[in-house]
mmJSON file of the N, C-alpha and C atoms, coordinates in Angstrom:
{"data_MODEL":{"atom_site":{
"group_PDB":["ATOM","ATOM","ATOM","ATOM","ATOM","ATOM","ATOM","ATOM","ATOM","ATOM","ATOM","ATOM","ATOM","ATOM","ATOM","ATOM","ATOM","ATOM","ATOM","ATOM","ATOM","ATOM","ATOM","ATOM","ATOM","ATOM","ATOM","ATOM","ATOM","ATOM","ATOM","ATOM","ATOM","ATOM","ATOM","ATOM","ATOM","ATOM","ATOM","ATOM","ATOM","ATOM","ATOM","ATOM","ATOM","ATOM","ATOM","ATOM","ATOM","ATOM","ATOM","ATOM","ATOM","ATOM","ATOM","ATOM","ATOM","ATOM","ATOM","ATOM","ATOM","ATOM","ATOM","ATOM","ATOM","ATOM","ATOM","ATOM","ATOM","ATOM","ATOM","ATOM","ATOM","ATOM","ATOM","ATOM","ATOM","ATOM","ATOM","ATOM","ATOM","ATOM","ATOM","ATOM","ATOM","ATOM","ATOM","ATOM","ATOM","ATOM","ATOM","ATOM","ATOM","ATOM","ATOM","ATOM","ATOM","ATOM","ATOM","ATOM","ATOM","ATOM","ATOM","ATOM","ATOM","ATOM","ATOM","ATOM","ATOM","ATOM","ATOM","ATOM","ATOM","ATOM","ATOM","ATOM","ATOM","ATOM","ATOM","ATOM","ATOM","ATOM","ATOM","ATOM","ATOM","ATOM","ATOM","ATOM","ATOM","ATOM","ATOM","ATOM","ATOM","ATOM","ATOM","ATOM","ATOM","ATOM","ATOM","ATOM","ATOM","ATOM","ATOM","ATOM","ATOM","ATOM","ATOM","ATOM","ATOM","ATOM","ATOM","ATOM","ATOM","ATOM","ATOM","ATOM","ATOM","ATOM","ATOM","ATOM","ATOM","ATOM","ATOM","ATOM","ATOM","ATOM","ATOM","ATOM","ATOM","ATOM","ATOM","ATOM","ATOM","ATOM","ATOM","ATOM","ATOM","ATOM","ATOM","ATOM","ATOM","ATOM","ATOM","ATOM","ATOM","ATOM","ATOM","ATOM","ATOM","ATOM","ATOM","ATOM","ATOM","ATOM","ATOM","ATOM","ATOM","ATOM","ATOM","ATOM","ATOM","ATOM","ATOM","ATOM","ATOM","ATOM","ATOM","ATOM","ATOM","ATOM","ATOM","ATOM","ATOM","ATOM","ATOM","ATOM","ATOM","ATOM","ATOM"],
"id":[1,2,3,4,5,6,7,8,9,10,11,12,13,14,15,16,17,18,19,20,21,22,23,24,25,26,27,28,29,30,31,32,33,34,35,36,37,38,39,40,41,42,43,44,45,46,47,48,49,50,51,52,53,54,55,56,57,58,59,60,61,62,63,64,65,66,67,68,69,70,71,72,73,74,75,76,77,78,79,80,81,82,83,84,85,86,87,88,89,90,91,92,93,94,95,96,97,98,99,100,101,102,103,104,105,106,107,108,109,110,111,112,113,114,115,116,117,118,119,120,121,122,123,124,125,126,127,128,129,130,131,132,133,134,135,136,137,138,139,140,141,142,143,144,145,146,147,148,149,150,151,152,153,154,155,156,157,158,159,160,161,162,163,164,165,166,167,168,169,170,171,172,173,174,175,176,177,178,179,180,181,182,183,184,185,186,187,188,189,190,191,192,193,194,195,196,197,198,199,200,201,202,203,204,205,206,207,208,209,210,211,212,213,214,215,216,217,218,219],
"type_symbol":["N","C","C","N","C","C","N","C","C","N","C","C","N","C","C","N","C","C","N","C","C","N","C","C","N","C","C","N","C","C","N","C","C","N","C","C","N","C","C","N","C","C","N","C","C","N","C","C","N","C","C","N","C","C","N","C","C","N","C","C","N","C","C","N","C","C","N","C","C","N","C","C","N","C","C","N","C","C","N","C","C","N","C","C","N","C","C","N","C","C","N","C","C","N","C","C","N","C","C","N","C","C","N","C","C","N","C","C","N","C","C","N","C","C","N","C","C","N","C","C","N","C","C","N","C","C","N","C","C","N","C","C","N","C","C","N","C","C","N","C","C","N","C","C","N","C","C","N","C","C","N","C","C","N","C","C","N","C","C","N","C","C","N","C","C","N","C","C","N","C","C","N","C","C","N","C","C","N","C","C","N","C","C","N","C","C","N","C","C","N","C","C","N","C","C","N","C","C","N","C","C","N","C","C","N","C","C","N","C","C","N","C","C","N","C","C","N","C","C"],
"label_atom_id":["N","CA","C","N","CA","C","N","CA","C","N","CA","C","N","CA","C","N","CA","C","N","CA","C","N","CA","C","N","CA","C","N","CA","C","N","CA","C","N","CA","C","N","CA","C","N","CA","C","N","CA","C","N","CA","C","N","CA","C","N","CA","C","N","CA","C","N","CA","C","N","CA","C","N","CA","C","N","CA","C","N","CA","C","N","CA","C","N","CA","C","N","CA","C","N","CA","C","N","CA","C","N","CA","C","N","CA","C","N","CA","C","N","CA","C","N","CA","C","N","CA","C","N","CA","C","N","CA","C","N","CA","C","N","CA","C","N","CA","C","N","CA","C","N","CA","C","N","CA","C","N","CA","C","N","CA","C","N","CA","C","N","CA","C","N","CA","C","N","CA","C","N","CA","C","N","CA","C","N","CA","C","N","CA","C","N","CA","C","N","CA","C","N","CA","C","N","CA","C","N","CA","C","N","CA","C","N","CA","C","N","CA","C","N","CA","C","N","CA","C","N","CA","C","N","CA","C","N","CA","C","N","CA","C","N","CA","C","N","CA","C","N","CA","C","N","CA","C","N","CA","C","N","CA","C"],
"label_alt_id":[null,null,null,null,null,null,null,null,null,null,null,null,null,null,null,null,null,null,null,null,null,null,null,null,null,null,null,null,null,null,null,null,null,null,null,null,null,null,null,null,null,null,null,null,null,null,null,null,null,null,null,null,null,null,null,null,null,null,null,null,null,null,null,null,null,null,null,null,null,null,null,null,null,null,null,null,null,null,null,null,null,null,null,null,null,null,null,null,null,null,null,null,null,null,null,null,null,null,null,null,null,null,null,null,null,null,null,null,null,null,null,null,null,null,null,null,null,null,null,null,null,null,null,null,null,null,null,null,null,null,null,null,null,null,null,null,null,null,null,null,null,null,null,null,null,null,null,null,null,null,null,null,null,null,null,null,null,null,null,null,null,null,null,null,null,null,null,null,null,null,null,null,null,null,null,null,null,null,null,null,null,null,null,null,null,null,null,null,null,null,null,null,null,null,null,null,null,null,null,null,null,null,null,null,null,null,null,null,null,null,null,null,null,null,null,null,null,null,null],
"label_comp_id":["UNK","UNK","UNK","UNK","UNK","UNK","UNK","UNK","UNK","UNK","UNK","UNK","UNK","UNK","UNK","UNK","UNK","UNK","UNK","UNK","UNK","UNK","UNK","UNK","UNK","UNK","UNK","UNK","UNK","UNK","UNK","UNK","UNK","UNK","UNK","UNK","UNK","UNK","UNK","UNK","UNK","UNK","UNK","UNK","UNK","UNK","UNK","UNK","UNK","UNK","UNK","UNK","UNK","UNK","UNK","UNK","UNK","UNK","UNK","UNK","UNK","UNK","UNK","UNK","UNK","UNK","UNK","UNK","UNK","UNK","UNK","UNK","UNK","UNK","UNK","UNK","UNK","UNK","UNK","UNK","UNK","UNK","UNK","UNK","UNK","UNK","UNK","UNK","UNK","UNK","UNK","UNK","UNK","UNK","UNK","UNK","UNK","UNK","UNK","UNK","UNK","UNK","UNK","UNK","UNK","UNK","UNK","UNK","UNK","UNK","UNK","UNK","UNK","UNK","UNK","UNK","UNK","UNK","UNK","UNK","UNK","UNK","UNK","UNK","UNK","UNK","UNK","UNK","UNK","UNK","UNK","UNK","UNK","UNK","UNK","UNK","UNK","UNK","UNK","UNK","UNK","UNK","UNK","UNK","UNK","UNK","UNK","UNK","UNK","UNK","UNK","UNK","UNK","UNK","UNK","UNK","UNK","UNK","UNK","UNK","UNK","UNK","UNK","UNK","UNK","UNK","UNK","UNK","UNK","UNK","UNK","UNK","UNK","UNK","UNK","UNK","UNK","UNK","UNK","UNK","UNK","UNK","UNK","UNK","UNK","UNK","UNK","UNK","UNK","UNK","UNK","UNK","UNK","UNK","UNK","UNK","UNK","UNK","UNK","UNK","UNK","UNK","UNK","UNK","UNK","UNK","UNK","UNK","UNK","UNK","UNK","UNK","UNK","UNK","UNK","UNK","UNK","UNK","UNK"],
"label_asym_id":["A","A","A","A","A","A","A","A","A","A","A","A","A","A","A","A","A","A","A","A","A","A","A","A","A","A","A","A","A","A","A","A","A","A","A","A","A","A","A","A","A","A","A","A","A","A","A","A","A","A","A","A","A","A","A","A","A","A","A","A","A","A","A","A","A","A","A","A","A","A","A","A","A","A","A","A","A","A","A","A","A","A","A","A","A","A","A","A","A","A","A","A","A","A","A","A","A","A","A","A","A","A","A","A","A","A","A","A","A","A","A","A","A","A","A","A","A","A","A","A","A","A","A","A","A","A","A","A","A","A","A","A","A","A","A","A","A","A","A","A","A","A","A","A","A","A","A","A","A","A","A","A","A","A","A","A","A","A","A","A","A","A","A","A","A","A","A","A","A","A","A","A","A","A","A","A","A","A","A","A","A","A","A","A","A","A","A","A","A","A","A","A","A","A","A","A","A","A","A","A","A","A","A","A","A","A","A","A","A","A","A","A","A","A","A","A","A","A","A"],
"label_entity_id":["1","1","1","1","1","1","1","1","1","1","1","1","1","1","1","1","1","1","1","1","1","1","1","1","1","1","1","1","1","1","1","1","1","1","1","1","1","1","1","1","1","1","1","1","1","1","1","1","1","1","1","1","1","1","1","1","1","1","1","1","1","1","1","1","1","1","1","1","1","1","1","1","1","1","1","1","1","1","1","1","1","1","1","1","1","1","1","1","1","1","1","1","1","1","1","1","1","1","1","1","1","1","1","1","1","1","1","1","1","1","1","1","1","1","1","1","1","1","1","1","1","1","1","1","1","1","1","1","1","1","1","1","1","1","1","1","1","1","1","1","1","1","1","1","1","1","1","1","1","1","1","1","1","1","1","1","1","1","1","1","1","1","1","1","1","1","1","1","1","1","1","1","1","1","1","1","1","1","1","1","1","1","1","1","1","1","1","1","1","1","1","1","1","1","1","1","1","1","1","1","1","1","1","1","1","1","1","1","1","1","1","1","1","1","1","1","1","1","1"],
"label_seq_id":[1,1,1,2,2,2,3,3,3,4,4,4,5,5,5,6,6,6,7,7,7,8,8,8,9,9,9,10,10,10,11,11,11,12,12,12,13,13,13,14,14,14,15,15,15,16,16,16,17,17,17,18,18,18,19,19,19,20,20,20,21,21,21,22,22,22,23,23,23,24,24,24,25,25,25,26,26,26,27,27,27,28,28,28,29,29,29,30,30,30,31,31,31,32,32,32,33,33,33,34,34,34,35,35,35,36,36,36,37,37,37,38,38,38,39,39,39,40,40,40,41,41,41,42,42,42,43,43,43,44,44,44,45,45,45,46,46,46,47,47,47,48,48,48,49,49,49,50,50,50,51,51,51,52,52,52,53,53,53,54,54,54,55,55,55,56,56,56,57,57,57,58,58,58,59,59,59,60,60,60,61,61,61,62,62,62,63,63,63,64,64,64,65,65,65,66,66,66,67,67,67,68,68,68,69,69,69,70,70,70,71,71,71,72,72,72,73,73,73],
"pdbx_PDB_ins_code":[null,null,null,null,null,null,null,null,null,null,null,null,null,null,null,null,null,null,null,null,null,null,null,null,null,null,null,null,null,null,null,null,null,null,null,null,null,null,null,null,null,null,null,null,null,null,null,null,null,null,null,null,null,null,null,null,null,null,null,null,null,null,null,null,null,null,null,null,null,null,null,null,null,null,null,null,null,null,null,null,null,null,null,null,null,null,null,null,null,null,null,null,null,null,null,null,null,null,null,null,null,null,null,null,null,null,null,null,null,null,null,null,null,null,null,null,null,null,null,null,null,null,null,null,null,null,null,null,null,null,null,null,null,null,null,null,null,null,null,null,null,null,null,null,null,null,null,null,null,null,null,null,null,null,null,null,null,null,null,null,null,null,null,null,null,null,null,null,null,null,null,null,null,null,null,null,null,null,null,null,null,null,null,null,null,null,null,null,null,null,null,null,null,null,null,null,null,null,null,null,null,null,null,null,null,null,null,null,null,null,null,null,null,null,null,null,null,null,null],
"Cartn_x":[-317.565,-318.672,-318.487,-317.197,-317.081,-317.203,-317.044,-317.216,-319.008,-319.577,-321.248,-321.696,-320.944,-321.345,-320.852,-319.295,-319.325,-320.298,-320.457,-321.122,-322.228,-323.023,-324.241,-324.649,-323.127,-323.261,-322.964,-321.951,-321.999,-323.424,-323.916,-325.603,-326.261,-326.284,-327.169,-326.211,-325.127,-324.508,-324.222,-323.938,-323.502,-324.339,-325.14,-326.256,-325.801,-325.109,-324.459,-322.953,-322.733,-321.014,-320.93,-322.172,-322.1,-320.736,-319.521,-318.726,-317.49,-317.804,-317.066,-317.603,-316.639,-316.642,-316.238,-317.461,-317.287,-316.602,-315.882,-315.948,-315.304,-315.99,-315.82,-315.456,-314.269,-313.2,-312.739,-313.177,-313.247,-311.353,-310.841,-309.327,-309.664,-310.293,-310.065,-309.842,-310.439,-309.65,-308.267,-307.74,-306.3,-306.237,-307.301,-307.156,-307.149,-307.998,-307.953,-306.557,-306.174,-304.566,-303.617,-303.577,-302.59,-302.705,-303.947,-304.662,-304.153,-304.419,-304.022,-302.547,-301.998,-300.449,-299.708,-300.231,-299.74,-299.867,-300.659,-301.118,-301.134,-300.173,-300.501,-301.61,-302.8,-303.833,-304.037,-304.441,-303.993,-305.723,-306.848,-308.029,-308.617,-309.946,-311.468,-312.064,-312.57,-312.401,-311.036,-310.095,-309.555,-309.833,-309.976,-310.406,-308.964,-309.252,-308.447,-309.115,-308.322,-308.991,-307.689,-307.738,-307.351,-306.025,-305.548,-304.824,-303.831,-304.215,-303.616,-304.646,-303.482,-304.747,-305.189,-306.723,-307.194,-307.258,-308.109,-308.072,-307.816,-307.828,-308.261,-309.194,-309.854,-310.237,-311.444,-312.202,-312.923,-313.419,-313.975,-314.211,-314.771,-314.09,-314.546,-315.538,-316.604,-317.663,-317.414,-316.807,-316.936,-315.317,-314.184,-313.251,-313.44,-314.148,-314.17,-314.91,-316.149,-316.806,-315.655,-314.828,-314.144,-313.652,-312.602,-311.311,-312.551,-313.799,-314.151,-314.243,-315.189,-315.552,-313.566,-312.594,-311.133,-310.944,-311.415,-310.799,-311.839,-313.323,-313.882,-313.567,-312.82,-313.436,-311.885],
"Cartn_y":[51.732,51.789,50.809,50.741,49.654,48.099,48.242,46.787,46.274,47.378,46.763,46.779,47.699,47.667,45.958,45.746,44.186,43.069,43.211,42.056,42.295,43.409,43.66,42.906,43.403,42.982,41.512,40.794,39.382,38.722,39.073,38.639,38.554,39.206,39.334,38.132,37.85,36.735,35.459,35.277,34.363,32.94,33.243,31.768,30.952,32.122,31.552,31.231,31.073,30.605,29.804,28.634,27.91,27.308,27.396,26.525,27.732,28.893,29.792,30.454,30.375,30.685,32.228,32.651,34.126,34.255,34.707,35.112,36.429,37.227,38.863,38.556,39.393,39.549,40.976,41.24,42.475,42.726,43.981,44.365,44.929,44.693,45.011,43.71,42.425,41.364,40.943,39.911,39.51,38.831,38.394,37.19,38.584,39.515,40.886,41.303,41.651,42.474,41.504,40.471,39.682,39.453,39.655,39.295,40.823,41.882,43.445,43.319,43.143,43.095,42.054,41.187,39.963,40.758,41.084,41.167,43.013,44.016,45.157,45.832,45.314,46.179,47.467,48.477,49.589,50.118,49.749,50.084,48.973,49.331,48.679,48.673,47.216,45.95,45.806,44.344,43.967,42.106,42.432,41.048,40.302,38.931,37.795,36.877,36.112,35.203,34.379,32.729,31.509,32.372,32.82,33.444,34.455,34.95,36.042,37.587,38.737,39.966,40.262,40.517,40.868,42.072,42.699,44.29,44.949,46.188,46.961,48.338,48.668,50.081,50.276,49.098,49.14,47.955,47.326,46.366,46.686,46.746,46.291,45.231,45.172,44.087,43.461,44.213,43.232,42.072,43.069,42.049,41.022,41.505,40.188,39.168,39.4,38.108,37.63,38.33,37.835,36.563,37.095,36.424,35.325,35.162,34.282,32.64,33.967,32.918,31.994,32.816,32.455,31.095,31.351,30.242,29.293,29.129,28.196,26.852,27.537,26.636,26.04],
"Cartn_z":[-3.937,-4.863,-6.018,-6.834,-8.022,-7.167,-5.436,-5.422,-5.65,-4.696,-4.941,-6.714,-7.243,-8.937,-9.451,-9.593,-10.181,-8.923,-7.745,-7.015,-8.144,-8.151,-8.292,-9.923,-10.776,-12.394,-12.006,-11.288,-11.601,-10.726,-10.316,-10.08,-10.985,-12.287,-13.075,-14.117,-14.363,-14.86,-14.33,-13.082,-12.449,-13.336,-13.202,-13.995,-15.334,-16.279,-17.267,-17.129,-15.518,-15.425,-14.088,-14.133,-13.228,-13.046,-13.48,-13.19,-12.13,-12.309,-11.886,-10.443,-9.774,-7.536,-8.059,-7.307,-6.957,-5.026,-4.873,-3.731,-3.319,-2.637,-2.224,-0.782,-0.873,0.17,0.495,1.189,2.558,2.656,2.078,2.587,3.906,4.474,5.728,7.171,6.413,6.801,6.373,7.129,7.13,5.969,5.015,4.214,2.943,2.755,2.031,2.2,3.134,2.895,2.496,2.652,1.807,0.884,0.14,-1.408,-1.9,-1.324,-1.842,-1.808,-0.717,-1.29,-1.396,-2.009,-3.296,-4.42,-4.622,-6.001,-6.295,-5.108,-5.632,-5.681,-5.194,-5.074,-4.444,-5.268,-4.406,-4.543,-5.589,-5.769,-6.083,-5.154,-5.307,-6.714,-7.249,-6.797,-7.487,-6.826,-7.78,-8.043,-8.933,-9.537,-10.039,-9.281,-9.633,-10.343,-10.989,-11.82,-11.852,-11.273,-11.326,-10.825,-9.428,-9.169,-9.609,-10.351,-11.161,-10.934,-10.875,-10.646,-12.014,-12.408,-13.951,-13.691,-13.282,-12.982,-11.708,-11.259,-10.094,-10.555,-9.302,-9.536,-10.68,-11.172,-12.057,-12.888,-13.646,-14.312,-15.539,-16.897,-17.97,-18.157,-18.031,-18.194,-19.369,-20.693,-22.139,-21.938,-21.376,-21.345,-20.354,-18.959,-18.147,-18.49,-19.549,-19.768,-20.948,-21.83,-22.964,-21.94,-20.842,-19.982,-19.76,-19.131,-18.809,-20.215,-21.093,-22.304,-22.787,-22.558,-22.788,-21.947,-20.54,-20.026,-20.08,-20.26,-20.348,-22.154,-22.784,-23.851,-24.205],
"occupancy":[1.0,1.0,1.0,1.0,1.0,1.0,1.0,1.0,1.0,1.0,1.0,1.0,1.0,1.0,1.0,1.0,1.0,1.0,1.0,1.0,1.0,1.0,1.0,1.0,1.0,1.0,1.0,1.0,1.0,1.0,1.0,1.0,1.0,1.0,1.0,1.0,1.0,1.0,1.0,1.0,1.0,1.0,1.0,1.0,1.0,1.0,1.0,1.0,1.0,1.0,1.0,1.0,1.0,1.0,1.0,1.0,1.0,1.0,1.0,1.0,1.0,1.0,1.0,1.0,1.0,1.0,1.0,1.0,1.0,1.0,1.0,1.0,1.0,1.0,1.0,1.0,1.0,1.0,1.0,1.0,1.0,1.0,1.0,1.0,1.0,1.0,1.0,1.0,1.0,1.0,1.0,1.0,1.0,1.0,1.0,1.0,1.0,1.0,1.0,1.0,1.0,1.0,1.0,1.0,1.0,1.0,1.0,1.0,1.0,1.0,1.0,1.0,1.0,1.0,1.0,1.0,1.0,1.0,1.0,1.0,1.0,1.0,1.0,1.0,1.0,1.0,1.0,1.0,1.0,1.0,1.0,1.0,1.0,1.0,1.0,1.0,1.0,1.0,1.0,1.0,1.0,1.0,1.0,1.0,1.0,1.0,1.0,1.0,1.0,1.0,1.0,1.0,1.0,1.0,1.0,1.0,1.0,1.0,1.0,1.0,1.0,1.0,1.0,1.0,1.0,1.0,1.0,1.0,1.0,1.0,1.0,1.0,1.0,1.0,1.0,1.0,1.0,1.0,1.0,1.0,1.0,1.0,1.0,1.0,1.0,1.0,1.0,1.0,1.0,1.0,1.0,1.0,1.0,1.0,1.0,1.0,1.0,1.0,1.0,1.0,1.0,1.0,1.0,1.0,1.0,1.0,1.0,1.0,1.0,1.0,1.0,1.0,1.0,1.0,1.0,1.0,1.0,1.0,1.0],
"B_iso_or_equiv":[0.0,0.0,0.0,0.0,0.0,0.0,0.0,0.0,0.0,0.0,0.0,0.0,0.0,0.0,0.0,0.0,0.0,0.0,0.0,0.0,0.0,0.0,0.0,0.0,0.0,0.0,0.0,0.0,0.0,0.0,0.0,0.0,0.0,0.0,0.0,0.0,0.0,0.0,0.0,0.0,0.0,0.0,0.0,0.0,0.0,0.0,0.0,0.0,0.0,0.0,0.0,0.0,0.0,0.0,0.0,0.0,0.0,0.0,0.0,0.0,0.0,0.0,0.0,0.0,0.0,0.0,0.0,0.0,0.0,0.0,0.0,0.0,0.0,0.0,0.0,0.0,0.0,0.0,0.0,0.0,0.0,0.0,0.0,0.0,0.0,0.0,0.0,0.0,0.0,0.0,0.0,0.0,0.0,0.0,0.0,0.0,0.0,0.0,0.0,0.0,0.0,0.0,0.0,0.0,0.0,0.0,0.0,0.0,0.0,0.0,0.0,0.0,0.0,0.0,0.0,0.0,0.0,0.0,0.0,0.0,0.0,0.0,0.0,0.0,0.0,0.0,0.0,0.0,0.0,0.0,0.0,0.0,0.0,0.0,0.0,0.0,0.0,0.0,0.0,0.0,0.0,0.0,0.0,0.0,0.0,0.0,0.0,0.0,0.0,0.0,0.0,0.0,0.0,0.0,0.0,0.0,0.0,0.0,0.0,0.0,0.0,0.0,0.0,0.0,0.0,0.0,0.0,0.0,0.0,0.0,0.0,0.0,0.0,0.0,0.0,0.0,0.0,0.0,0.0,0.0,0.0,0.0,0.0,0.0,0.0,0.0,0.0,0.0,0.0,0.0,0.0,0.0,0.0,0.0,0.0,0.0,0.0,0.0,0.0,0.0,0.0,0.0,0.0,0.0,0.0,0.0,0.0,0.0,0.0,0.0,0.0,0.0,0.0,0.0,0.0,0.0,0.0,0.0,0.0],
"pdbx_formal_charge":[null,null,null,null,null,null,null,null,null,null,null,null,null,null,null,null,null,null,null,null,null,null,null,null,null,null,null,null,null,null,null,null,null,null,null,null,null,null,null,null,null,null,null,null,null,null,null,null,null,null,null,null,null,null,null,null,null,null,null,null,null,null,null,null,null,null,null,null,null,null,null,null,null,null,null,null,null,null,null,null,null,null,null,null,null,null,null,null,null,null,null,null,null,null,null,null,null,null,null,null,null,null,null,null,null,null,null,null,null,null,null,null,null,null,null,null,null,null,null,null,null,null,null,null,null,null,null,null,null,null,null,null,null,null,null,null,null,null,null,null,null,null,null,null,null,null,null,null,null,null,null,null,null,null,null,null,null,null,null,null,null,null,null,null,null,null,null,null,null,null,null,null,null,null,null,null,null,null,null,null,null,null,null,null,null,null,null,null,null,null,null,null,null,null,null,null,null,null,null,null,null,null,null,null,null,null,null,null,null,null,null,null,null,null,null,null,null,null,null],
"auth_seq_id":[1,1,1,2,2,2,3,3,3,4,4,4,5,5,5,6,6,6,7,7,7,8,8,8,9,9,9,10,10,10,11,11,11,12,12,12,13,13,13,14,14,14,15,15,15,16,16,16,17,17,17,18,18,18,19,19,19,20,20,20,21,21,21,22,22,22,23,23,23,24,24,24,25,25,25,26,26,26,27,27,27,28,28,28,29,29,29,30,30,30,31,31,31,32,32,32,33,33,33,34,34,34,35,35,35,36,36,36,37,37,37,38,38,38,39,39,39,40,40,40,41,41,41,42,42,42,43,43,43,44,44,44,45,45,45,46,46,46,47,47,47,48,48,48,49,49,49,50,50,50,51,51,51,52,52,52,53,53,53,54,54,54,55,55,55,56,56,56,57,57,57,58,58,58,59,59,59,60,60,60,61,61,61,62,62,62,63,63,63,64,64,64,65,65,65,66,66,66,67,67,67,68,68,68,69,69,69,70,70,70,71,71,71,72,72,72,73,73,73],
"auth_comp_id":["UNK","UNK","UNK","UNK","UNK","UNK","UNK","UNK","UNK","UNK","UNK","UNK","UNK","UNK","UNK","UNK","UNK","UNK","UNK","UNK","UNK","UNK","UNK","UNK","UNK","UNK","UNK","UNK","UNK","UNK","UNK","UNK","UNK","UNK","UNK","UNK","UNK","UNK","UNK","UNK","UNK","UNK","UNK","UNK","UNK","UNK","UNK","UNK","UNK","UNK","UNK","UNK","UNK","UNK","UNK","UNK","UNK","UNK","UNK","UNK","UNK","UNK","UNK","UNK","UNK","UNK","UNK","UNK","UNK","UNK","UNK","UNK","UNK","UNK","UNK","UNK","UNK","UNK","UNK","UNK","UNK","UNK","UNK","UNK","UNK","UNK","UNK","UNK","UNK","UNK","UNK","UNK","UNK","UNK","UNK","UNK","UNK","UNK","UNK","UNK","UNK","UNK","UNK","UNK","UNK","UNK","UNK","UNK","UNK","UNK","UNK","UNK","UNK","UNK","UNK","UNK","UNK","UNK","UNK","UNK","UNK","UNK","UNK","UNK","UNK","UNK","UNK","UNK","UNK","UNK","UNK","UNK","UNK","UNK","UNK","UNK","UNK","UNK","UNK","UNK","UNK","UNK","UNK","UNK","UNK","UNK","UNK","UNK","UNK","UNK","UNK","UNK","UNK","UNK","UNK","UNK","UNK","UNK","UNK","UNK","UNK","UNK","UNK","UNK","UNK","UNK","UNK","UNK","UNK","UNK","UNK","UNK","UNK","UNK","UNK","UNK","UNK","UNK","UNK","UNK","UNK","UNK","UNK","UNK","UNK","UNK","UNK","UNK","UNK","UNK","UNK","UNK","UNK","UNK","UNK","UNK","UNK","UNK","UNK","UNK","UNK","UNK","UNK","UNK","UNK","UNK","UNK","UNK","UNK","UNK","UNK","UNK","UNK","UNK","UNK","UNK","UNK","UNK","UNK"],
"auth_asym_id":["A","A","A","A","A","A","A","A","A","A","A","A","A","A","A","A","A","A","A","A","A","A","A","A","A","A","A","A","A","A","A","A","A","A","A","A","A","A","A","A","A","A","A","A","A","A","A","A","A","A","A","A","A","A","A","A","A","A","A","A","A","A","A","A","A","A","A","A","A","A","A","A","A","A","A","A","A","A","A","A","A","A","A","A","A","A","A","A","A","A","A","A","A","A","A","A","A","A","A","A","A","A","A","A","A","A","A","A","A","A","A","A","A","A","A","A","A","A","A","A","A","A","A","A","A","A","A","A","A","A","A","A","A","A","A","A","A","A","A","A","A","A","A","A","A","A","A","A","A","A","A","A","A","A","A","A","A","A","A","A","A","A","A","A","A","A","A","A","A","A","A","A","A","A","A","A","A","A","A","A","A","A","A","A","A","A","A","A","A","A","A","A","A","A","A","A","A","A","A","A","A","A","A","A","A","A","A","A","A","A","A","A","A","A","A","A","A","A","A"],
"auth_atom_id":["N","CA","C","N","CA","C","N","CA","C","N","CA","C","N","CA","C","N","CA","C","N","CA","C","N","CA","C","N","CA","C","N","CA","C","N","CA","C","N","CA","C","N","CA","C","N","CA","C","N","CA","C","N","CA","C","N","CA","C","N","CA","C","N","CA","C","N","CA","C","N","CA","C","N","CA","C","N","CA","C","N","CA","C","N","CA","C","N","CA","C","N","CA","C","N","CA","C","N","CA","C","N","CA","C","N","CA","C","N","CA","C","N","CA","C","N","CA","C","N","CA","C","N","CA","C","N","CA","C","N","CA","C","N","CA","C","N","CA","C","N","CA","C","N","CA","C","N","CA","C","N","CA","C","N","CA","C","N","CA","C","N","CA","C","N","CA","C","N","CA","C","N","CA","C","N","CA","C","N","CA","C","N","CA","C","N","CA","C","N","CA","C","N","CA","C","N","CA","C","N","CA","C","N","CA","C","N","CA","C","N","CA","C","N","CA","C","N","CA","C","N","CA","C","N","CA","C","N","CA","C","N","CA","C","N","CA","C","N","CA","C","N","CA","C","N","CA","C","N","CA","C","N","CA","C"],
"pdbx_PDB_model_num":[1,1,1,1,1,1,1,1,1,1,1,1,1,1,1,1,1,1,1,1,1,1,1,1,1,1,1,1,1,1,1,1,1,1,1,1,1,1,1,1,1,1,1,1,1,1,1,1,1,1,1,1,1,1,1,1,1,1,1,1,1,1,1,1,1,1,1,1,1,1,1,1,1,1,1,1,1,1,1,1,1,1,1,1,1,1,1,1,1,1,1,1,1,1,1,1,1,1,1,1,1,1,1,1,1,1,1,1,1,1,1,1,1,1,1,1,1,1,1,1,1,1,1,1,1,1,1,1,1,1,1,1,1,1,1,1,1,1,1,1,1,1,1,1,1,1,1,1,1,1,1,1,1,1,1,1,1,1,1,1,1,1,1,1,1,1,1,1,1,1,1,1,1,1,1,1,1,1,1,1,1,1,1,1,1,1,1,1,1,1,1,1,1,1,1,1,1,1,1,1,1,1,1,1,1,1,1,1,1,1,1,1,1,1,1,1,1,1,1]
}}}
């Protein structure tokens, strides 16, 4: 469920972060379970950012746009 919630919230942003690749990755593919256990994922979603894990299990919407507005400037 938190994954269709952030797809659903970065739809409604994506426009103001043309420079930033979304891509949603299925743990139930081979390229998903190595992304979950690299990075410890044990809950939906977990969000990476410039290869590093930012969250799991939820998304703060005010810090992920902070982390974004952080790395753009």
């Amino acid at each position: 469920m938190h994954c269709k919630e952030f797809a659903a919230f970065w739809e409604t942003i994506q426009g103001e972060w043309p420079n930033v690749e979304f891509e949603e990755v299925s743990v139930v593919t081979t390229k998903g379970q190595e992304l979950a256990q690299k990075h410890m994922i044990f809950a939906s979603p977990g969000i990476i950012i410039n290869g590093e894990l930012f969250s799991t299990g939820g998304v703060d919407k005010k810090k992920f746009l902070e982390k974004l507005k952080e790395l753009t400037q």
